[in-house]
KOLDREN-610868 format. One record per residue (C-alpha): y, z, x. Coordinates in pm, whole numbers, padded with zeros to 5 digits, always signed. Example, Ala and Ser with C-alpha at 12.3 -4.5 7.8 and 13.67 -1.06 7.14 Angstrom:
2
-00450+00780+01230-00106+00714+01367
This chain:
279
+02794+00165+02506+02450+00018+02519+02305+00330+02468+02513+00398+02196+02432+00101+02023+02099+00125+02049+02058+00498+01921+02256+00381+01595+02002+00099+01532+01733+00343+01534+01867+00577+01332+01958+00280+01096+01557+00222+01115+01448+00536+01057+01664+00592+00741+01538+00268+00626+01159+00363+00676+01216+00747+00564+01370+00629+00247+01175+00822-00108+01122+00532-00354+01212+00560-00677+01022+00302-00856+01081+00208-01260+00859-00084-01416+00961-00416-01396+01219-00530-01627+01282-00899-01816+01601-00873-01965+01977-00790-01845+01997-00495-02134+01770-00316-01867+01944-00390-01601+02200-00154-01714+01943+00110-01671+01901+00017-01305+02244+00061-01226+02324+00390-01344+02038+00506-01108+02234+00318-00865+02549+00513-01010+02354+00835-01002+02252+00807-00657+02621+00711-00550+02774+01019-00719+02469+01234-00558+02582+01116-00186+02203+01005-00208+02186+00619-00194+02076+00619+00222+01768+00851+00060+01621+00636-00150+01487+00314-00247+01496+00129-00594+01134-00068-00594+01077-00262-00930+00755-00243-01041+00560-00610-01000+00405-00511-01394+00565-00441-01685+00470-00156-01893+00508-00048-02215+00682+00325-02316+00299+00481-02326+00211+00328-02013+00485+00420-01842+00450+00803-01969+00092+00751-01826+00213+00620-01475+00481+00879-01457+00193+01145-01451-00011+00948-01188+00283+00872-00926+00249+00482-00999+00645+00526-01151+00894+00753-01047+01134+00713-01348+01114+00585-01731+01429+00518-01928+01297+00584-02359+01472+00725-02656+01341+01082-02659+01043+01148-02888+00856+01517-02863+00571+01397-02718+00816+01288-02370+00996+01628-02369+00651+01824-02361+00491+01586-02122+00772+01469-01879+01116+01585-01687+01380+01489-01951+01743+01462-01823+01913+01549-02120+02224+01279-02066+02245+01026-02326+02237+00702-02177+02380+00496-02416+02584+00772-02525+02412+00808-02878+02457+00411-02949+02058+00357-03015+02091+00630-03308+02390+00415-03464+02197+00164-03674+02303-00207-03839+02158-00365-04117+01953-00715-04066+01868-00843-04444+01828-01105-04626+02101-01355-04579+02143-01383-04984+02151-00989-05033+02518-00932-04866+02651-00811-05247+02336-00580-05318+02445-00397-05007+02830-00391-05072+02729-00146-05350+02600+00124-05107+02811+00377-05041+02614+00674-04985+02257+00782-04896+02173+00834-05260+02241+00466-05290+02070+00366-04949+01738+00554-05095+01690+00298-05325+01638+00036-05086+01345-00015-04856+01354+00002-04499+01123-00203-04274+01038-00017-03957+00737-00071-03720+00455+00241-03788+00462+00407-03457+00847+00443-03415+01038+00734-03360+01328+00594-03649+01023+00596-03868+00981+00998-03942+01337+00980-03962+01392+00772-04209+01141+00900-04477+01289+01288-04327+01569+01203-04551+01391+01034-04865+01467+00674-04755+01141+00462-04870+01016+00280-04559+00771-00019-04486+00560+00001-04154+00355-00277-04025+00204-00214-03697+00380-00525-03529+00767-00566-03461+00713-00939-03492+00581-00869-03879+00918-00712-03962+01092-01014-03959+00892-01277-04223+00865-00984-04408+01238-00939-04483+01284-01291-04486+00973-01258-04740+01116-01001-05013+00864-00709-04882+01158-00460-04827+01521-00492-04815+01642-00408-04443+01576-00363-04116+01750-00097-03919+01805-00201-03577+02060-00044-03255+02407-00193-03278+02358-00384-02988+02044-00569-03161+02081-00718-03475+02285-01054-03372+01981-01132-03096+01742-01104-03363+01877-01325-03561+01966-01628-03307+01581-01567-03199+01486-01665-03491+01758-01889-03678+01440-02085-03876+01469-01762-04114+01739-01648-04385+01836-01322-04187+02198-01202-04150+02362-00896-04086+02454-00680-04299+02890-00635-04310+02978-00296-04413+02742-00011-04327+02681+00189-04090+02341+00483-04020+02393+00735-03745+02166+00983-03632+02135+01159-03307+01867+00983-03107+01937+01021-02732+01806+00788-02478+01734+00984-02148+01554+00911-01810+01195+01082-01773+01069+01168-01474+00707+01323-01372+00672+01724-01427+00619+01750-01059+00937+01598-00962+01235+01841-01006+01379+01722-00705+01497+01375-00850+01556+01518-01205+01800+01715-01030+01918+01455-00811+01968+01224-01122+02093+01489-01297+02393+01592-01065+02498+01266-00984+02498+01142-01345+02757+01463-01457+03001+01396-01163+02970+00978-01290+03064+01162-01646+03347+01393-01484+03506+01081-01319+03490+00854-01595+03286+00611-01364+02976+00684-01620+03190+00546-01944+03346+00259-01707+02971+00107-01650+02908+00208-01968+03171+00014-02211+03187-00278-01947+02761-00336-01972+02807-00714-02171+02564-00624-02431+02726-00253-02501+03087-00456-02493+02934-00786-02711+02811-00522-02958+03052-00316-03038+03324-00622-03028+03120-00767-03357+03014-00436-03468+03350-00317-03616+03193-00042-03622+03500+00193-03730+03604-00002-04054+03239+00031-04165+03097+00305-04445+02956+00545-04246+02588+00738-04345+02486+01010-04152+02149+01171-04159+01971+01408-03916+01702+01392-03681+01421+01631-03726+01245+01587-03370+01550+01606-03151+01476+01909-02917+01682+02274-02907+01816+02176-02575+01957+01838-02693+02348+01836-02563+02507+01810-02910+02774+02075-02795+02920+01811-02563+03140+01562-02713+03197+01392-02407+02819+01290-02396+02811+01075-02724+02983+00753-02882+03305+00836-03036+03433+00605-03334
């Protein structure tokens, strides 16, 4: 029985010290916690979790950086809504993880401009508005793609005196954002807007490094059995922000404006339903 017991504790030490880390940059928020635990979920459905180790990062790095560490082992995994640039230089693993929410966009504006925006009811009205968006984002291109005049300062910060300022009319934002935004900074006349609602397709996926197959496949597999058992939707509608969101969203009772995306990638999953947000 001794014996026994102690050939179990090594084998409980060796799993422990053979263990691949996965390692992801070090996070400040709960919204990114969410993140963390569908790895988790992954690695569950995978019959992985005694493989590997979750190690957050002790720095926090921005998407670039993290793109950059990918490539020189420092990360093992990046969580970013998919640009061109990621699919050519990284491992994408072409699940939506917020099942298509980031590409269904609210309105902040002006808290005194409710009525100007009750009048829009199409995207020939929308294009004579101006967006505010920061330069170097994706949602940038795909606005002015589809004729809509946009505004880019270089900081996200800038965005918001400016609307509060007159300089363009709204800010599109995810649907879990806009009510954040506003709290953050209640010393401005922000609101959001009540009745419309942009989608376009704009998947957020995990990235991993070109070398490393193995855990795109890993992630991959257990991710689609987490999607087959509905244990993938369950963490997905229960995350407090998702829930909070779509709770004040109403987003079904809003008028609904759908334009494409011009960088999404052949291979995106559009086929599959099951994948993205269903009103």
């Amino acid at each position: 029985m001794k014996y026994l017991f102690t050939t179990l504790m090594l084998v409980c030490v060796c799993v422990c010290v053979c263990a691949q880390e996965i390692k992801y940059t070090q996070i400040k928020d709960d919204k990114s916690r969410y993140f963390v635990e569908l790895i988790e979920l992954a690695l569950d459905k995978a019959q992985a979790s005694s493989q590997f180790k979750l190690n957050e990062s002790s720095k926090s790095f921005n998407q670039q950086q993290q793109v950059e560490r990918l490539n020189t082992g420092e990360l093992s995994i990046m969580w970013a809504g998919t640009q061109p640039e990621y699919e050519s230089n990284l491992l994408p693993i072409r699940i939506p993880l917020m099942k298509g929410l980031q590409g269904h966009r609210l309105f902040l504006i002006h808290a005194e401009q409710q009525n100007q925006f009750s009048q829009v009811h199409s995207i020939n009205d929308l294009r004579k508005l101006r967006a505010g968006q920061g330069r170097f984002w994706g949602d940038t291109n795909i606005l002015k793609h589809s004729g809509m005049p946009v505004v880019t300062p270089v900081k996200k910060e800038s965005l918001f005196y400016m609307l509060d300022g007159g300089r363009f009319d709204y800010l599109p934002l995810g649907v879990h954002e806009p009510w954040d935004e506003v709290h953050r900074r209640d010393g401005l006349s922000l609101a959001v807007e009540q009745n419309i609602l942009l989608i376009y397709p704009m998947p957020m996926y995990f990235f991993v490094a070109k070398d490393n197959a193995a855990l795109r496949d890993l992630i991959e597999r257990g991710l689609e059995t987490a999607i087959a058992d509905g244990s993938f939707d369950q963490l997905f509608y229960n995350a407090p922000h998702v829930k909070n969101a779509l709770d004040k969203a109403n987003l079904a009772a809003r008028t609904v404006i759908r334009i494409p995306n011009p960088n999404l990638h052949q291979a995106t999953p559009l086929d599959r339903p099951e994948l993205w947000l269903q009103l």
